[in-house]
Every structure is written in structure tokens, then in C-alpha cells.
C-alpha positions in Angstrom: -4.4 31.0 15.2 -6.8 27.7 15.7 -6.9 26.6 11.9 -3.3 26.2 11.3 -3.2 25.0 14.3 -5.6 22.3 14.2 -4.6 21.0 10.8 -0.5 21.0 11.9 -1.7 18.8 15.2 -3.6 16.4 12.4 -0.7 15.7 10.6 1.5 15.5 13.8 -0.5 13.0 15.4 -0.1 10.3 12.0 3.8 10.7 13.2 5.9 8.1 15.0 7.6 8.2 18.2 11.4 8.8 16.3 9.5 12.4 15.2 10.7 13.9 19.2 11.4 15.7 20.5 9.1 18.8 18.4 9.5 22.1 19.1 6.3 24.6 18.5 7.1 28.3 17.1 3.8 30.4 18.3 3.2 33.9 17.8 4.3 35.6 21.1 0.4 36.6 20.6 -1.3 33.5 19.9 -3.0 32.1 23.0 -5.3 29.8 21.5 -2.5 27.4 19.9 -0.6 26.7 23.0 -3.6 25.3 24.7 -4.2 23.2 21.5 -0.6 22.5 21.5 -0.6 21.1 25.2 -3.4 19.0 25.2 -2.5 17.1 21.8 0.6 16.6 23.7 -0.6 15.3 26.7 -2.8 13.1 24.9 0.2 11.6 22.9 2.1 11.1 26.1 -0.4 8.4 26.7 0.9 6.1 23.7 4.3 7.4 23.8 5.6 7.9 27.0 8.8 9.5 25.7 7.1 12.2 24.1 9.0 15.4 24.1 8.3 18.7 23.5 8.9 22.5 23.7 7.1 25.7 23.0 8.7 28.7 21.6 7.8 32.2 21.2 8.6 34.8 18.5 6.8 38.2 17.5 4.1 37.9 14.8 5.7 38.7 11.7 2.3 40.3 10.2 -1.3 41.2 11.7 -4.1 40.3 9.6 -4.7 43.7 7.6 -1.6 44.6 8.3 0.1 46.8 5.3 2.5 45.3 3.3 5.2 48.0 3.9 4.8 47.5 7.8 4.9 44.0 7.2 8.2 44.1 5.5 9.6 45.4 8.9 7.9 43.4 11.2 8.6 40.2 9.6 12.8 41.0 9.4 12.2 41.8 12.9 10.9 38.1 13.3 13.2 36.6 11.3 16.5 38.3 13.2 14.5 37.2 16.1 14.5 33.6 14.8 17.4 33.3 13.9 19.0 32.8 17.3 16.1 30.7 17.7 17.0 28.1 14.7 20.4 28.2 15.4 19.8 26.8 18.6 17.5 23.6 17.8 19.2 23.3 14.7 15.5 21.4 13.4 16.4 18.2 11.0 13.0 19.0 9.8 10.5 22.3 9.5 7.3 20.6 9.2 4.8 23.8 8.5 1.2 24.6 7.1 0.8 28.4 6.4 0.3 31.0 9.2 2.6 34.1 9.1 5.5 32.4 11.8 6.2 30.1 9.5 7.9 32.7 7.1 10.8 33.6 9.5 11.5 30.2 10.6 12.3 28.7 7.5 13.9 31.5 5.8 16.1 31.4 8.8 16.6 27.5 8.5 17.1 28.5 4.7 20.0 31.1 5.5 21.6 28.0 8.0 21.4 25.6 5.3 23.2 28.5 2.8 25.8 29.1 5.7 26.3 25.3 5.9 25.7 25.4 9.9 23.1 23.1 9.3 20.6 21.7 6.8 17.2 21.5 7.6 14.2 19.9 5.2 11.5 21.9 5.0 8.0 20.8 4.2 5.2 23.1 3.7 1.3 21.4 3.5 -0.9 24.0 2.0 -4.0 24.8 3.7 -6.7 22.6 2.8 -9.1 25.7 2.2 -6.4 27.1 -0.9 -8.3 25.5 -3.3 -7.3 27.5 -6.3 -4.3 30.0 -5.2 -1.7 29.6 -3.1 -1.1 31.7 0.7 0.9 34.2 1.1 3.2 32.0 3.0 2.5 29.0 0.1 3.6 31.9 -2.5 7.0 32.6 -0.5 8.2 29.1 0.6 7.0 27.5 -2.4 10.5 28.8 -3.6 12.3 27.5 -0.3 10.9 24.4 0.7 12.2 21.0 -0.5 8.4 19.4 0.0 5.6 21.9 -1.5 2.4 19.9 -0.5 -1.0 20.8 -1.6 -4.4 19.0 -1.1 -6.4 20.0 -4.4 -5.7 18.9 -8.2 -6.1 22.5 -9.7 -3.0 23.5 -7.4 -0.7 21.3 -9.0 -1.7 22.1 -12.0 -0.3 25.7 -11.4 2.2 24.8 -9.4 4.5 22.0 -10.9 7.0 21.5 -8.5 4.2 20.9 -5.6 3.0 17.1 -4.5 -0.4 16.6 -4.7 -1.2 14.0 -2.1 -5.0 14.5 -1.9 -6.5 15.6 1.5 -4.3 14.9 4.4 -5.6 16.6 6.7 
């Protein structure tokens, strides 16, 4: 909530126009993001008046200092939740940057893509504050994503199948 945030509308706003319509997975308890979310949009409406987008909601698939058992649970529960989800904007792309969501949304894009119902890329841009380790979510989707981005040397170092593209955000 906020940092993800704020770094994910960074790299949204070097997009072109042909990147709409975009369609926001929040937290069903995130508040801050949405506001974040609206007012990027409504300041890209200005240059592009054909701007589209949508939020979406699904439950949090792990508290912070949540245990790791309950978060097993919580996060199938997000990602049967998602999956109806995905299967209805069927994204061409998962553009993503770390927080929790992000987890059961690709691994349900993932499961489309296995199904062959649809294929979506997914690109995942490592926190700019993992400096030397990897997230959570950069430890899971490292393994699913077809774009591993990270913004510090010593990452891809460890991580050979990453792209270091130095800071983007």
C-alpha cells in the first residue's frame, strides 16, 4: 500500500496510449492506492483523452506479520478468487512490482496460459529498495514471469535470468 503503488504509476506513466485500457488489482483493503490510482488517471486523461481504465478488488492474500501457514490459506483463497477475475480481462500483459496481490494474479494468468485459454506476459520490476535479496513475491514469480526486472547490479548477479535495466523507477 503507497510504495508499490507509487513506483507501478511511475512506470505506467512512461507508457503509450496503445497500453488501455489498464485494469488495477487492489487489495479489497487498500484505500490509499485507489486514490493514487484515480488521480494518475485523471491526470493522463489530459494527454490522452481515450484513456481507459478499471479498478478491481480481491482479498489480501497476506497481512504483514501474517504467519506463513495462514498465508498459505489466504492467498489460495485469493487466487480462486482471481481466477474468475483473470479469466474475464483475459490481460495481454501483467505488468507488476511486488506487493502480495500480485501473487494470485499471475499465478492465475500462469494457470490460463497452462490451460491454453489465454497467454498472458508477465513482467515483474523488483522493488527499487531490494537491493541485495529478492521479495517474497520477487522469490515466487521470478519462476513465473517471462520479464524478471531488477534495478541493482548485485541482483543480477544472483539472479541470472533477471534484466538489469538500472533504476527505472
Amino acid at each position: 500500500t503507497g510504495g508499490h503503488t507509487t513506483e507501478i504509476l511511475r512506470l505506467l506513466s512512461c507508457l503509450s496510449e496503445s497500453y488501455s485500457p489498464r485494469h488495477y488489482v487492489l487489495a479489497d483493503s487498500d484505500k490509499m492506492s485507489e486514490a493514487k490510482i484515480r488521480s494518475f488517471e485523471q491526470k493522463r486523461a489530459e494527454t490522452f483523452s481515450k484513456s481507459q481504465f478499471s479498478l478491481d478488488r480481491i482479498p489480501r492474500s497476506r497481512e504483514v506479520r501474517q504467519s506463513w501457514i495462514s498465508s498459505v490459506v489466504t492467498t489460495l483463497y485469493s487466487i480462486l478468487y482471481s481466477l474468475p477475475l483473470t479469466y474475464k480481462r483475459k490481460p495481454d500483459l501483467i505488468l507488476c512490482n511486488g506487493p502480495g496481490t500480485c501473487i494470485p494474479v499471475c499465478l492465475s494468468a500462469f494457470l490460463l496460459g497452462l490451460l491454453r485459454i489465454k497467454r498472458t506476459i508477465i513482467v515483474y520490476v523488483e522493488s527499487i529498495c531490494r537491493v541485495e535479496t529478492l521479495s517474497l513475491s520477487g522469490k515466487i514469480l521470478y519462476y513465473f514471469s517471462d520479464y524478471f526486472i531488477v534495478q541493482w547490479p548485485e541482483l543480477k548477479k544472483k539472479y541470472p535470468k533477471s534484466v538489469y535495466l538500472g533504476r527505472i523507477v
